[in-house]
Structure formats: structure tokens, C-alpha cells
N, C-alpha and C positions, 0 to 999 in steps of 0.2 A: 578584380571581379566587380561588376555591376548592380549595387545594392537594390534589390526590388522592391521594399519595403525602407524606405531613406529615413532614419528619425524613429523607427520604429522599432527599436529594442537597445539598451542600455549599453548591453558588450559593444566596444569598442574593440578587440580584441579576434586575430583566426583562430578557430577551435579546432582541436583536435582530438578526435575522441577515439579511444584505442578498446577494443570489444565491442560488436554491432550486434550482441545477444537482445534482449528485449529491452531494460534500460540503456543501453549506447544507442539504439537504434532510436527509442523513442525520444532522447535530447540531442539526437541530429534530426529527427526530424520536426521537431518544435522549433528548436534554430534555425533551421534552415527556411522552415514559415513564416521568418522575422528578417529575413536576408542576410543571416549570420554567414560568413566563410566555415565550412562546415569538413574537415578532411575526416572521413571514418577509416581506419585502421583494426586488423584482427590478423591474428595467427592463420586462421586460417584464408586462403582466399576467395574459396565459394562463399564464407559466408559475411564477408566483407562484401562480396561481388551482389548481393542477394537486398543486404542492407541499403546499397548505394541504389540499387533498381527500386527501391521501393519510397526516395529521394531522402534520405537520413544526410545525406552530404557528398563529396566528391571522393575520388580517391588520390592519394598523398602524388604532391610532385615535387621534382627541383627545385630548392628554393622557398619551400613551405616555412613560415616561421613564425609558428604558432605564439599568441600568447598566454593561454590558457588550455591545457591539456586536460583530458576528463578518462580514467583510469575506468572502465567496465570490464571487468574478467573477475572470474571466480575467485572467495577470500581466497583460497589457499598458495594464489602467486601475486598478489595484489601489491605485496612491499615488494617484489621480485620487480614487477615491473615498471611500479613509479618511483624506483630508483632509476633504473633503465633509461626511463623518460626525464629523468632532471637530469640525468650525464649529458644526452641527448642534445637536449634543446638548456644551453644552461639562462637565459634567460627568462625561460614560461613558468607560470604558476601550475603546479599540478596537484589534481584533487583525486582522490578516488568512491566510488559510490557504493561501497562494501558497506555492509547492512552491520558490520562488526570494527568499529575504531581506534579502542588503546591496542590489539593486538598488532593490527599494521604499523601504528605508531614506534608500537617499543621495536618491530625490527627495523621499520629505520634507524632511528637511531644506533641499536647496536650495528647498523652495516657502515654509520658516521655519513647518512645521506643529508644534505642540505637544507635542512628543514625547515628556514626562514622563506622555502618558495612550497612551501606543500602544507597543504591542508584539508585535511580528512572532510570528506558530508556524507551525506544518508537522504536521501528521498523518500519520505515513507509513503510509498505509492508502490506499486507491482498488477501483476495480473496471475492467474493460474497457469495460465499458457507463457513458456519462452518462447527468443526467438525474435527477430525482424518479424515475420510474419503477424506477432501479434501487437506489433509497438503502434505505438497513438501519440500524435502532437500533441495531445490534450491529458494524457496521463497524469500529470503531476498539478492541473491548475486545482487550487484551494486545498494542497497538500502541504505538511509540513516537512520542510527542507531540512535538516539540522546542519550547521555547521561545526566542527569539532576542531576549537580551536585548543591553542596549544602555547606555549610560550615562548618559542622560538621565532614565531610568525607574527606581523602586524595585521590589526585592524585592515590599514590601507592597503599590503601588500598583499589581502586576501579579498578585494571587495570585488575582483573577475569572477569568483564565487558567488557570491551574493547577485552579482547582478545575474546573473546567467539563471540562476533558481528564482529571480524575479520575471526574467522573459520568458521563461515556461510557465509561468502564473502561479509557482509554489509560493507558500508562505516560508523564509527562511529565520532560523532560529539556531539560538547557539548554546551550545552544551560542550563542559569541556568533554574529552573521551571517554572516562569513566563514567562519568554519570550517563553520559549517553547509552553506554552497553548498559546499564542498571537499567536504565529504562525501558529501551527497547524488550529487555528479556523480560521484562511485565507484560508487554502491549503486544508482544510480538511473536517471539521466538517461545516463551513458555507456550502461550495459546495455538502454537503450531505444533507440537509435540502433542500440549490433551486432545486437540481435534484429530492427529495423526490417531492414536490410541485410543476414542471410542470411533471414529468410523473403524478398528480393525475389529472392534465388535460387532460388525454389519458383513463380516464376510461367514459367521456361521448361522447369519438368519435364513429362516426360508422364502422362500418366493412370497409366501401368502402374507408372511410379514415386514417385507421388503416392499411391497406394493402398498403400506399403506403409512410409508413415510411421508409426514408432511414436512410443512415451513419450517417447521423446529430443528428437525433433526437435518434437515439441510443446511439450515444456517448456521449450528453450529458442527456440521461436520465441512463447511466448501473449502478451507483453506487444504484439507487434509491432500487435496490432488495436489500439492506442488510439489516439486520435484526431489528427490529423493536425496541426488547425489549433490546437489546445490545445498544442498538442509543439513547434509551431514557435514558441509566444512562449516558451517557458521554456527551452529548449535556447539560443534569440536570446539571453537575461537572463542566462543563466550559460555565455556562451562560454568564456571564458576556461578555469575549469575544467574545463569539458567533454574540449578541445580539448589538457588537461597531461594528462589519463587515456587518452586516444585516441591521443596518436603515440606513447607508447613502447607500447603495444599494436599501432601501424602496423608499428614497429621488429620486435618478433616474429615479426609476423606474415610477414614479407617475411624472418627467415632458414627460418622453416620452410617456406614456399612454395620457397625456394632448396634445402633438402634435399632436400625433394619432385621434385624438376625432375633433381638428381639424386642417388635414395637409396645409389648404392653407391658412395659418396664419401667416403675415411675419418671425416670427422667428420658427417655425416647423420644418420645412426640416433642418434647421440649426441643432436644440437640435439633430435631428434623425441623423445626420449626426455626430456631437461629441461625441454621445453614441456609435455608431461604430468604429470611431479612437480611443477610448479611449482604445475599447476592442483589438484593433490592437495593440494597446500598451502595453499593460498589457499581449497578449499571448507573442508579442518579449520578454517577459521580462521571461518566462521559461526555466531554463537550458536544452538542447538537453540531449543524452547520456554522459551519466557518469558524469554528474553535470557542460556538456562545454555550453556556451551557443550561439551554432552554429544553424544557420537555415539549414533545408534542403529540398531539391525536392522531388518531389511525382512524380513515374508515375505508373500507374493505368493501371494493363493489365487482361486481360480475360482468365477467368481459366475454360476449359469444367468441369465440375461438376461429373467427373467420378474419380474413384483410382488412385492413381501415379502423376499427373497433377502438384500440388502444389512441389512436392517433384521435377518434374523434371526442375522445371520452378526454386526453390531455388539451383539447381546444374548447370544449364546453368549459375546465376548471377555468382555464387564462380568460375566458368570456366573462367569467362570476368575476373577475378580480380578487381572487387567490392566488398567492404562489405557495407551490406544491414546495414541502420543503424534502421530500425525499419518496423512492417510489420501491414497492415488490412487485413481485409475479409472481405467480404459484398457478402450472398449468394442474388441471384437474386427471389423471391417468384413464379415469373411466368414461367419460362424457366430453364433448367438442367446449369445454368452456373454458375460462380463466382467472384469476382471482386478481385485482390490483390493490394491494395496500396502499393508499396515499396518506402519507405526515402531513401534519398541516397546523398552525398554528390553536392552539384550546378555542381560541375566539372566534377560530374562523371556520370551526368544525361543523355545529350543529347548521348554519347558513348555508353551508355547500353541501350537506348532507340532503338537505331540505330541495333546493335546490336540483341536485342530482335528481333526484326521484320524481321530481317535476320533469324533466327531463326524460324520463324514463327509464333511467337508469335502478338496480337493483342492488342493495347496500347489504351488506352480510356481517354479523358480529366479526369483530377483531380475533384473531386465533389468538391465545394465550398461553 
């Protein structure tokens, strides 16, 4: 095959990537925008057939002889099938991208798979939507990749790994398995469960108060739409952790629910008062862009809710010599308008603020 892109991505290596759900699709189709040899493979074949139409990669032929294999299918068959795939091809390194590590770990080993060619990662990147239909070349750039190394595996004989989470533009890191599920079920998999559980407090609201949801209760209910039965095998695979993040969160929660019950209680306002600093403490504690851990300004201006608006408002900042370091939307329910929150460096706030408004533009306090 005919490299369209010569010099232009590290793998050396044909891939083959087996599940064309929304991560297999979207790292064939970033390889494949690099001139990687790209074979997608699934269980099923329409939606193999769906993945390849939407250019994720080719489909497998005669003589295919992959060097690097990339395992997408749900946890619950994932040691299933990259054993499968080192009987297979006994040459290729194979990884698999299950958001949950020591437990595919421990069964290979008890099935005595190979494990000097297999080596677990994680992409912390996703969408709300599965599926090919929703995948992006671009999904994973300035994401962190984990690699879940292991002791049976070398450095070198896993850096098809490594490169490959480098031509998608991830930033790749390594964690042995353990710590990797510990971790994740802090950043991850906990915070998908409380958002699961207060949006299902939004199914006995009524309309009137349903309508005057803002930024807030959106951003921390968005993750709650992912998918159910995808959520139940991986929260299943890493109870444990899950479930050491969750009680002393139980714990909190029940003495603030106790101040609440009742506030004029010498120490109430106190607890309500340290349950908030705590949480001021713990967002400071988020790395900004690209894993720096800088604070930044918001300012918040009004976008009329008709074409060109947004685009013309992101070409005025790049004119001031700002860069935007992150962006919202919040459209308005009752009136044609919009809201854009733009981050932006403390220094370089009050200048573009100023600025904007010359401009004509309409600034609005930050929601809080």
C-alpha cells in the first residue's frame, strides 16, 4: 500500500484494530490520516462495514500481517479476545483500550496468555455518543494516554504503543494497572455514577423547573447520558475502587444533609461552610491546558443567536493576540441569544474585555 503521507507518523508497523465502536473507529481514522496500513475488524459486519465507509481503515485480507493489534470491544470480553488475537498473529504486539486494566490483566494470565506481547492502555478521551458515526481523527490529541505496563513486557517490545498514542496527538503515560484503576475511579468512573444519580433527580422535576436549568446543572449532569450497558461492565471490573471513592463521599454527604436538616445548629454553617472550601480545593487542584496547572479568567459575552456570530466573535479574539484557552456555550431557552464563556489567561483578561466592548460586543458576569 501506497503511504500518502511518507515520514509522517512514527508506526512503522500494519494495524489492526478489532471493534469499530466509537474508539476503534476514531484510531483508524487518525491512522489512517497519517498513512498508517489500517485493517478494522468487528463481530459484526455491518458495523465494520459502516466504520470502513466512513475511512477508519480497510477491511482484513489474505496475507494481512499486522504488527500491532488494538483490542476495542466491551470490558466484559476483552481478555477473551486479545488472547484470541496473540494465538492469532503470534508475532504482533496487542493492546487493548478498556477504560479498566488489572482485571483483563489477571485473566490473562490465569488463561497463561503471552504476555511479553500485550500491553494494556487507556485513552482518556470519549464522547457521549458511540458508534463510527460519532468518531473523530482528532479525538485523542492533548489527551492522556495511559500505558499499563506490566512486568512480563519490555519497554521496547511495547513502544508500537507509545508511538501510535503519539500519531493521534495523545500525550502517553504510564501507570502500572493498579494504580491506573485507582485512578481512574477518582476522575472517572466515580464521577459517572454521582452525575448518573443527581440527573435522576431531574426526572421528578417539573417543567417550570426544568426550564430554568442552567450552565451548572448541565455541566455537572453531561456525562450522565452515556451509555448504560457500556457503564455497567466497567464500574462491575473496578468495584473495588470505585466503591473506596464513594463512601467517604457517602460520609460527607450525610453530615451536610445533617446541617441542612438543621442550619441553626452551632456547628451547621461551619460543616456547609468546609464542604465548599474543600470543593475549592480540590477543583484548584485540576491541571488547566495541556496538563499546566494554571488558573484562568472567564469573560462571558452575548452572542445574537443568528449564523456567523460565534465565528466572528473567535476572529475578533485571534485579531487582539489572545489565545482563547478554552470555550462554553449556553444557549439562552427563552430569547434568539447565546452565552460564550471564553478562558483566557488573568493578564490577558481585563485587555480583551476592554477591547471586546469596543468592538461592540456585550460582556455579562461569569455564572457561578
Amino acid at each position: 500500500m501506497t503511504d500518502p503521507h511518507p515520514g509522517d507518523h512514527r508506526l512503522a508497523e500494519q494495524v489492526r484494530i478489532v471493534g469499530s465502536g466509537l474508539l476503534g473507529a476514531s484510531i483508524g481514522l487518525g491512522l489512517s490520516a497519517k498513512g498508517v496500513d489500517v485493517i478494522v475488524d468487528d463481530a459484526s459486519p455491518s458495523t465494520r462495514s459502516l466504520a470502513i465507509a466512513y475511512g477508519a481503515g480497510r477491511a482484513p485480507a489474505a496475507g494481512d500481517a499486522p504488527g500491532l493489534i488494538v483490542v476495542a470491544v466491551p470490558p466484559d470480553v476483552v481478555a477473551e479476545v486479545v488472547a484470541a488475537e496473540l494465538e492469532r498473529f503470534p508475532e504482533a504486539l496487542v493492546t487493548d483500550v478498556a477504560s479498566v486494566k488489572l482485571f483483563p490483566l489477571e485473566q490473562l494470565r490465569a488463561r497463561g496468555a503471552d504476555l511479553s506481547r500485550y500491553l494494556g492502555s487507556h485513552p482518556m478521551a470519549g464522547r457521549e455518543r458511540g458508534g463510527a458515526v460519532s468518531a473523530r481523527a482528532d479525538l485523542f490529541v492533548g489527551r492522556p494516554w495511559i500505558l499499563a505496563g506490566h512486568d512480563r513486557i519490555s519497554y521496547r517490545r511495547a513502544a508500537a504503543v507509545e508511538h501510535m498514542a503519539l500519531d493521534l496527538g495523545a500525550v502517553p503515560i504510564q501507570l502500572d494497572a493498579a494504580e491506573h484503576d485507582r485512578s481512574v475511579a477518582l476522575v472517572s468512573h466515580a464521577p459517572q455514577l454521582v452525575a448518573s444519580l443527581l440527573a435522576s433527580r431531574l426526572r421528578d422535576g417539573s417543567a417550570s423547573a426544568l426550564g430554568l436549568a442552567g450552565q451548572g446543572v448541565r455541566d455537572t449532569t453531561r456525562i450522565a447520558g452515556s451509555n448504560p450497558e457500556l457503564w455497567v461492565q466497567i464500574l462491575g471490573a473496578n468495584a473495588a475502587e470505585i466503591a473506596a471513592v464513594l463512601k467517604p463521599l457517602r460520609d460527607e454527604l450525610d453530615v451536610v444533609i445533617a446541617a441542612l436538616d438543621d442550619p441553626e445548629a452551632p456547628a451547621s454553617r461551619r460543616a456547609i461552610a468546609e464542604a465548599l472550601v474543600a470543593g475549592n480545593d480540590g477543583v484548584a487542584r485540576i491541571p488547566g491546558k495541556h496538563g499546566q496547572d494554571k488558573r484562568y479568567t472567564s469573560l462571558v459575552v452575548k452572542i445574537d443567536d443568528r449564523p456567523g456570530q460565534l465565528a466572528r466573535l473567535l476572529t475578533e479574539i485571534g485579531e487582539e493576540g489572545v489565545n482563547m484557552e478554552d470555550l462554553r456555550l449556553e444557549h439562552s431557552p427563552e430569547t434568539k441569544v447565546g452565552f460564550a464563556e471564553i478562558s483566557v489567561l488573568p493578564e490577558a483578561a481585563h485587555p480583551l474585555a476592554a477591547a471586546l466592548e469596543q468592538r461592540g460586543w456585550t460582556l455579562m458576569e461569569a455564572e457561578r
